[in-house]
Each structure stands twice: as structure tokens, then as C-alpha cells.
C-alpha positions in Angstrom: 185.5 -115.0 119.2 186.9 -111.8 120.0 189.4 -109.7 118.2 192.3 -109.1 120.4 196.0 -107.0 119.1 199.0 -108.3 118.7 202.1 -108.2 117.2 202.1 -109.5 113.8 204.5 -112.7 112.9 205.7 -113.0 109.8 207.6 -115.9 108.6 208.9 -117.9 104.9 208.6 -121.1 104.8 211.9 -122.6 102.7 212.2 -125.8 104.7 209.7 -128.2 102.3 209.1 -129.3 99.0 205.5 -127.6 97.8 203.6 -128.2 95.2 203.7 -124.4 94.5 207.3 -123.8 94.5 207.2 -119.9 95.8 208.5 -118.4 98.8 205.0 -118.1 100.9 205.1 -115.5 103.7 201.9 -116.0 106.0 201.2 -114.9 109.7 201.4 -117.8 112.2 198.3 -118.2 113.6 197.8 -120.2 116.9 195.7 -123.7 116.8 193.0 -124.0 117.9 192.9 -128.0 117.4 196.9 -129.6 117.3 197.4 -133.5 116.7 200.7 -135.4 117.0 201.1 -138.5 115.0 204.6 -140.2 114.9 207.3 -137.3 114.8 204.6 -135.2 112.9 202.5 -132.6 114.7 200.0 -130.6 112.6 197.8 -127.9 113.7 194.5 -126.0 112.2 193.2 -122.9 112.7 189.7 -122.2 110.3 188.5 -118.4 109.8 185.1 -118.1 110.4 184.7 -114.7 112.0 184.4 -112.2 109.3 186.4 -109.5 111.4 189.6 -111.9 111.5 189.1 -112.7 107.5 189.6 -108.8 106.6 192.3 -108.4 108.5 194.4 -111.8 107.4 192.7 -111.1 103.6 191.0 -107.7 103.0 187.3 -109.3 102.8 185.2 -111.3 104.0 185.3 -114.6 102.6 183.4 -117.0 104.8 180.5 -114.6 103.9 180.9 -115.5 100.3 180.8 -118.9 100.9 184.7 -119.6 101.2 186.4 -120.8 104.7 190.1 -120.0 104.5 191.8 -123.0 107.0 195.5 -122.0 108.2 197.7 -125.5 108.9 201.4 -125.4 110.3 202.6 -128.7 110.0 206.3 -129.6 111.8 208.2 -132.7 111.7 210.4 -133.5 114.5 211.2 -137.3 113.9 214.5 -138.6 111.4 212.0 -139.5 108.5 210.5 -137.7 105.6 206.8 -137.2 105.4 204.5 -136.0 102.5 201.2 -134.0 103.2 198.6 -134.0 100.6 197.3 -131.0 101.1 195.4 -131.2 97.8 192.8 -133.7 99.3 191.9 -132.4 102.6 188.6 -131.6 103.6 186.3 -129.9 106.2 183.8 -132.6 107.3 180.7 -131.6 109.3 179.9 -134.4 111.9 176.8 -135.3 113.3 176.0 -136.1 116.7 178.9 -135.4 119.6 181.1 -138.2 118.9 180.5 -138.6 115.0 178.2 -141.9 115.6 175.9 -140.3 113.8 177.4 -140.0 110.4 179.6 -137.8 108.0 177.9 -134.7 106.6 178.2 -133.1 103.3 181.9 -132.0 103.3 183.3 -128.3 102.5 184.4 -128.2 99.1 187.9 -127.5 98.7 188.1 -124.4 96.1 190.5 -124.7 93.2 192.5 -121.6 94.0 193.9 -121.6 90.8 190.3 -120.8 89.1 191.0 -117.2 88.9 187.7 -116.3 87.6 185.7 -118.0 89.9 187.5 -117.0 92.5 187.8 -113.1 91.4 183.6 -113.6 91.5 183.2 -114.7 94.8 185.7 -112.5 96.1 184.0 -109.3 94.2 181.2 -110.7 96.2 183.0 -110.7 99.8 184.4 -106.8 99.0 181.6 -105.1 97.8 178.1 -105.0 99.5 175.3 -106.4 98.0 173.0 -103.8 98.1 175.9 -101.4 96.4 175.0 -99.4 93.0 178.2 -99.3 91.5 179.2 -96.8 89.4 181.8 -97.1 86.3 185.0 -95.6 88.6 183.8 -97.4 91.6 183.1 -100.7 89.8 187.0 -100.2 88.5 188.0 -99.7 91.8 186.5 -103.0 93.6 187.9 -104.8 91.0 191.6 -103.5 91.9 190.8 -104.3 96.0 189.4 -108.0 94.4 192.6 -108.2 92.8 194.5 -107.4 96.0 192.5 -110.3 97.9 192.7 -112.7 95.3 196.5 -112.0 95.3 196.7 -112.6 99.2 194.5 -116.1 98.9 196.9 -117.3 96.3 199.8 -116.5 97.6 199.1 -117.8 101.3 197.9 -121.2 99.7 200.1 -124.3 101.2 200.7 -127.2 98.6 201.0 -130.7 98.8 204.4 -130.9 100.8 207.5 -132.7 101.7 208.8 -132.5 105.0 211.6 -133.5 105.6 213.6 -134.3 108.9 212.9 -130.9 111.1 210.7 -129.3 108.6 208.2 -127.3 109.0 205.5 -125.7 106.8 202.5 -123.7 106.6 199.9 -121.9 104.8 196.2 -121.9 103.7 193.7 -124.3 101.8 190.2 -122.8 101.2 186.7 -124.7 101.6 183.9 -123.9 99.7 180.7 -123.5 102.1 177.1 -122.4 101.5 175.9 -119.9 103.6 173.5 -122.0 105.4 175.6 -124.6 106.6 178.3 -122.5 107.8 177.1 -122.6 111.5 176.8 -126.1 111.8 180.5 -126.1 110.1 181.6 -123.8 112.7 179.9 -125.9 115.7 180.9 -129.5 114.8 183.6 -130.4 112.3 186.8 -132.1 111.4 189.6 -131.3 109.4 190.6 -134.3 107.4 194.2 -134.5 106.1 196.1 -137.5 104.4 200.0 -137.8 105.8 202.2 -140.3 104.1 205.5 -141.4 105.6 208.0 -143.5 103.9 207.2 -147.1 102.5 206.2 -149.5 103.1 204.2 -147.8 105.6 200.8 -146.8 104.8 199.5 -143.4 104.2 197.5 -142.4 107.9 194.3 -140.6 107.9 194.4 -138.0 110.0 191.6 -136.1 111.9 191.5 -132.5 113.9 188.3 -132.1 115.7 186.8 -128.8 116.6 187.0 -128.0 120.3 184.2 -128.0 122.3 181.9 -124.9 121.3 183.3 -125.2 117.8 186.0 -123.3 115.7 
């Protein structure tokens, strides 16, 4: 992928019900795999290039092992819907239309693990060849601070959405190193919508377009 420059768009979500009640002010980034199901229309938009992760986070976090994944989700029908947002998953597929099976899934990360998140991010900020010194150790610990701030507060909730709502934000997958191309190249984003009862909750898949994420 390359980098390209643009204006930066800002927007606060107020217009659903999360599960972390905050105002949550994340760049819009485009999809790069939408899906319309019923009045709801969801897109994704994973980070695997490490040049876009530093400049959306400050480090490099698919390189220690964490795939940030932007949805927007918008509602444009009369009825309510609920996202978990809590349960979704990166699944790798194998074979070109998935006939071949389910692979291991990406982990979602607690984000809320502070200290295994500050490690990993450490990780992703500092190089691993790096003697650190005493003031430099102190000082990649404030820039891990800064990142771990902007992962938190850019995470999206479980959410209700109700009639013209819209919502968006990040949820994090964990993924070793040496699966991450095959992640990249052929994958799904799994995501549970639930709409009113007595209808049942739909599955809902976003496939990678073709050449991957």
C-alpha cells in the first residue's frame, strides 16, 4: 500500500450507546471491504502497513504482533440494532472461496490489560536491538504511554445504534508474527449484529479484497 497525504478528518461519535461510555474522536478511514445487511452498512479497514500504524498510533503495532481493525458502522433503516463488538474476530481462510476451512483466528486483545498491552507496545516503540539507558528507558516509557493512550481511547464498544446512527472506532487482534502475511492475503472480519426480537442475531462476514487488506 502506499502512503498518500491528505487532509485529516476528525469526528465524535455521540450518536450510539457504547460499552465505553466516552466521547471517542478517531479519523475516518475509508473501507477497504463494506457490507450492507438490512438498513445496516458496516465497513472495515485493518492496519497492516507499519507506516500507516505510526501515523494513526505512534508505533508500529502489527510488528508487535497487534492488528488494529477500524469499523464505521451506520444504520439507515427505522429499527435499533446492537453490535457486539466484543466478539469479533479476524479469521484467516483457506483456499479462495473458504472451502478449505477456518484457520486459527486473530485473537482479539483485551485493551483494558494495561500491562500487557504497555509491554507489547514498549515493544512496537523501541527497537530491539536498542541499549537503553536509565533517561532513555524513562523516556520510551512516556512515548508507550502516549500509544497506549491512543489505542484505548480509539477502541469502539459493543454498540447500540439506533435509527440513523452511526459509529466507529477500533478493536485490536492479536497476531504472531508469522502468520501475519497470510492474515493480510486472505481473511475475514467476523462481526455479530443483532436487531430487534424476535429476530435472530446475523453473522456477518467482510472478506478481504482481492490481493488482500
Amino acid at each position: 500500500m502506499i502512503a498518500v497525504r491528505r487532509q485529516l478528518t476528525l469526528v465524535i461519535i455521540l450518536a450510539c450507546a457504547c460499552g465505553t461510555p466516552r466521547r471517542i474522536e478517531v479519523e475516518t478511514l475509508p473501507g477497504r471491504a463494506t457490507l450492507e445487511h438490512s438498513s445496516l452498512r458496516l465497513s472495515v479497514h485493518p492496519v497492516f502497513e507499519p507506516t500507516e500504524s505510526r501515523r494513526l498510533f505512534g508505533a508500529d503495532l502489527p510488528g508487535s504482533g497487534i492488528v488494529p481493525i477500524f469499523i464505521r458502522a451506520d444504520n439507515g433503516g427505522p429499527v435499533t440494532w446492537s453490535l457486539e463488538v466484543s466478539r469479533s474476530m479476524l479469521v484467516r481462510v483457506e483456499g479462495d472461496s473458504g472451502a478449505g476451512g477456518v484457520g486459527e483466528a486473530g485473537r482479539p486483545i483485551d485493551s483494558h490489560d494495561r500491562t500487557v498491552t504497555g509491554m507489547m507496545v514498549v515493544g512496537a516503540v523501541a527497537p530491539a536491538t536498542l541499549v537503553v539507558t536509565l533517561p532513555l528507558s524513562a523516556l520510551l516509557s512516556n512515548r508507550a504511554e502516549v500509544v497506549r493512550r491512543r489505542i484505548f481511547d480509539a477502541e469502539l464498544g459493543d454498540c447500540t445504534l439506533p435509527s440513523g446512527g452511526s459509529a466507529q472506532g477500533f478493536v485490536y487482534a492479536r497476531i504472531a508474527d508469522e502468520q501475519r502475511t497470510s492474515f493480510r492475503q486472505a481473511s475475514r472480519f467476523r462481526i455479530i449484529a443483532r436487531p430487534p426480537p424476535p429476530h435472530p442475531d446475523a453473522v456477518l462476514e467482510l472478506r478481504a479484497p482481492p490481493g488482500g487488506w
